[in-house]
N, C-alpha and C positions, 0 to 999 in steps of 0.2 A: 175590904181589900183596899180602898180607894186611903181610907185612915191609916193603914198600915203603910204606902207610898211615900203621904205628906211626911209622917214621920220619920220614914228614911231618907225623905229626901232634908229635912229638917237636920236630923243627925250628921247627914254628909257635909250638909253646909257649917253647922258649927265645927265638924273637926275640919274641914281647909279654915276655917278662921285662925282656931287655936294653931293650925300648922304656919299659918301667916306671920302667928304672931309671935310662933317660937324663932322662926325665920329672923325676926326684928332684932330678939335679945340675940340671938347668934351673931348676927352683925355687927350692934352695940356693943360687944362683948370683942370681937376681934380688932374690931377699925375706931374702935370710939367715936363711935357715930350716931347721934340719938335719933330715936324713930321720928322725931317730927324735924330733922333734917332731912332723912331722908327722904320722907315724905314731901318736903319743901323741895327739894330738887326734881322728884318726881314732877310734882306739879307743875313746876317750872318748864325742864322740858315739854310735859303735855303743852301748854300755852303756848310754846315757841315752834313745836313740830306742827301743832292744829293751823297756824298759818302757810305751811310749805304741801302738808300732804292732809288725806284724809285716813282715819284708823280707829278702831275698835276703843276709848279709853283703858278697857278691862285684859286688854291683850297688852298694856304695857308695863316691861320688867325691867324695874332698875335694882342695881345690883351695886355694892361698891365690898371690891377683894382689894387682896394684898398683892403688891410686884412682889417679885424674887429679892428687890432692894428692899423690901416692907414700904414704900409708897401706896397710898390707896389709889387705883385705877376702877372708874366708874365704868360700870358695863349695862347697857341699855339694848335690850331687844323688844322691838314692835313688828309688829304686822303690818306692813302697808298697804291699804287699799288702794288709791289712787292717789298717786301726786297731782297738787293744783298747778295751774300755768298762771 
């Protein structure tokens, strides 16, 4: 029983991965935006919010759509735990 678990839980984690990373080309593909841009921005912000508040890495979602003008607009949702003083 316990084999059959790991495996599922195994299976689950590869398909959010492949969904992660279908998510990227989707991106790339509307904003021309390459995954390791986005990824650099991510990061970026991470470094920059890690000094103001505290939060989960894994909880944050960067996003970049289109305006209605086709401008890309970066959309950034995190979780905050605690802001620092």
């Amino acid at each position: 029983m316990l084999e059959l678990l790991n495996f599922l839980k195994k299976e689950n984690a590869s398909k959010n991965i492949a969904k992660d990373r279908l998510k990227i080309i989707v991106l790339k593909d509307r904003n021309d935006c390459s995954p390791g841009t986005l990824e650099s921005i991510t990061e970026g912000f991470i470094d920059v919010l890690s000094t103001h508040a505290e939060f989960d890495e894994k909880d944050v979602d960067v996003k970049i759509t289109s305006s209605e003008e086709g401008k890309p607009l970066l959309m950034v949702n995190v979780s905050i735990d605690k802001m620092k003083r």
